[in-house]
N, C-alpha and C positions, 0 to 999 in steps of 0.2 A: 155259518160262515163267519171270519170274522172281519176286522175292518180291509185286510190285505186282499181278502178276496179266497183265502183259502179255509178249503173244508174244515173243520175241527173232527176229528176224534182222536180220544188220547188214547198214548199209543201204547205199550205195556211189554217189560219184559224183552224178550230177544228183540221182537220188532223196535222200541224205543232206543236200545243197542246200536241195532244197526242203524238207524235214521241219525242218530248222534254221531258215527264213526261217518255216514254219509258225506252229514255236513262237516264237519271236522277238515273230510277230504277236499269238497269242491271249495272252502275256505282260507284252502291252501293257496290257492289262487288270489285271494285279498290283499290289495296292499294294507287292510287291517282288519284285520279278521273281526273283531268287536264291532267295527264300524256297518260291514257288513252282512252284520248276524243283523245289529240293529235295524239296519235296510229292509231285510226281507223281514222282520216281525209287523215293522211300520208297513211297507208299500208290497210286499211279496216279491220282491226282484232287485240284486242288487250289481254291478257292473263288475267281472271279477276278470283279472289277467289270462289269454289264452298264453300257452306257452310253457307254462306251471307244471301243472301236474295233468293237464290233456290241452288238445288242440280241437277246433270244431272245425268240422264239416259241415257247411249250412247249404242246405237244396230249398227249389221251390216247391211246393204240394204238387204244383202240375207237373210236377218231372214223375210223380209217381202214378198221376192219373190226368190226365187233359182238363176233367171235368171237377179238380180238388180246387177249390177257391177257401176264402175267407170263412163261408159258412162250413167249411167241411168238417163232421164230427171226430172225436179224437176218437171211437170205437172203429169208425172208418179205418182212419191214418193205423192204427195199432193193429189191424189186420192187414192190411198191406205190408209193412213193416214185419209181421211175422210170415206172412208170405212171402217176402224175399230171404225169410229167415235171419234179419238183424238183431239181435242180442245186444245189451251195453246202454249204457246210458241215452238217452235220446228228449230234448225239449222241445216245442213250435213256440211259434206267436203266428196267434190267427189274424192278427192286424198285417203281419208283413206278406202274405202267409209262407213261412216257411220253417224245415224243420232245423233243428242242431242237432248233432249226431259228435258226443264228446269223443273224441278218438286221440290214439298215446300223443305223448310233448312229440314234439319234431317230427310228424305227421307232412307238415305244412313244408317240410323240405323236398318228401318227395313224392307229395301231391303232383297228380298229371293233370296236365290244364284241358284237357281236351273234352271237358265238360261244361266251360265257364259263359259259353255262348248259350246254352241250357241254365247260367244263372246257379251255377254249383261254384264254391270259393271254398279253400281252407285259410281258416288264420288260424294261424300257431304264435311263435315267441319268436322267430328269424328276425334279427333285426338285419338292417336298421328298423324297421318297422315291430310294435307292439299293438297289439289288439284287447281292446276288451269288449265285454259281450255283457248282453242282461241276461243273466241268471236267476230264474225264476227260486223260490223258497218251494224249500222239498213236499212242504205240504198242500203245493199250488197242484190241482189234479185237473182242472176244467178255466176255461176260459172265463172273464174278458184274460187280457193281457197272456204273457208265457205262463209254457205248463208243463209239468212233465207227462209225455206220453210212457218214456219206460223210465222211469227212477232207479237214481242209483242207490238208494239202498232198499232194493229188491232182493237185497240176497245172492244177485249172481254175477255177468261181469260188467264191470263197471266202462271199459272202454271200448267202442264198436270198432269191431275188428275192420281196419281203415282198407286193405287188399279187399275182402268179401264186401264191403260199402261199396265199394269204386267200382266192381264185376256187375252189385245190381243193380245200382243208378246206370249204366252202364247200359243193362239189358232193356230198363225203363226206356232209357234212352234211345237205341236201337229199335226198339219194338214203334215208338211213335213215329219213328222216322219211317218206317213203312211203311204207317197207316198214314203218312201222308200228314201227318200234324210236325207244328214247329215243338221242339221238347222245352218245355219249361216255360213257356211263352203262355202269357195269360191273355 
């Protein structure tokens, strides 16, 4: 590991490729890109523009399971998330706990709010209000601090499809309310 917190191994070839065109992308977002390359080498996390070039969708763990807290493992989260079948970029922090789900710019425009009592928010780039976010460093894999659960430079899409997000936080959402649990509620 090294002092950031993140795994080392070096990376080679395509894989290198793509983690460079990765960051490239999510530094689009930087009001300077240097500044926040430097961030996450030094601390593994650096504060980048929502609005840019994606917008987050951030849930609490408990909206995907009652019983997800702080200690919950990211092999956990990462099966659940493939059980609703979400694809696309996706980071947590286990301190707040909750996850970010990068989804397209202007996202946050027609975001439906009828999740927000469950503790689901989109920030995007709609002003008058600008949002920034910690953006963890792409080789952050595991906790303390953010981490990536699915990486965008995995090879495949980069933005969660923000309609199929909203159907299965949605269904999370519905299903707790049956069982008689508050959704998102810790």
């Amino acid at each position: 590991m090294n002092s950031a917190g993140s795994l080392v191994h070096p990376l080679r070839g395509a894989d290198r490729e793509r983690r460079a065109e990765a960051e490239r992308w999510l530094l689009r977002a930087a009001e300077c890109a240097y500044e926040a390359a430097c961030e996450w080498a030094e601390q593994g996390v650096t504060l980048l523009t929502t609005g840019v070039v994606w917008d987050v969708v951030r849930a609490p763990y408990r909206l995907l399971d009652p019983a997800f807290d702080c200690r919950t493992g990211s092999d956990a989260l990462r099966r659940r998330l493939t059980r609703a079948g979400v694809s696309g970029a996706v980071f947590c922090d286990s301190y707040r706990p909750a996850l970010y789900f990068l989804v397209p710019p202007d996202t946050d425009r027609k975001w439906p709010n009828t999740l927000a009592a469950a503790g689901v928010q989109c920030f995007g780039g709609s002003r008058p209000y600008v949002h920034h976010v910690g953006v963890p460093s792409l080789g952050r894999a595991l906790p303390p601090g953010p981490y990536w659960l699915l990486s965008p430079d995995n090879g495949g899409i980069r933005h969660v499809d923000p309609e199929h997000l909203y159907r299965s936080l949605c269904a999370y959402h519905d299903a707790q309310l049956a069982d008689g649990t508050k959704p998102g509620a810790s």
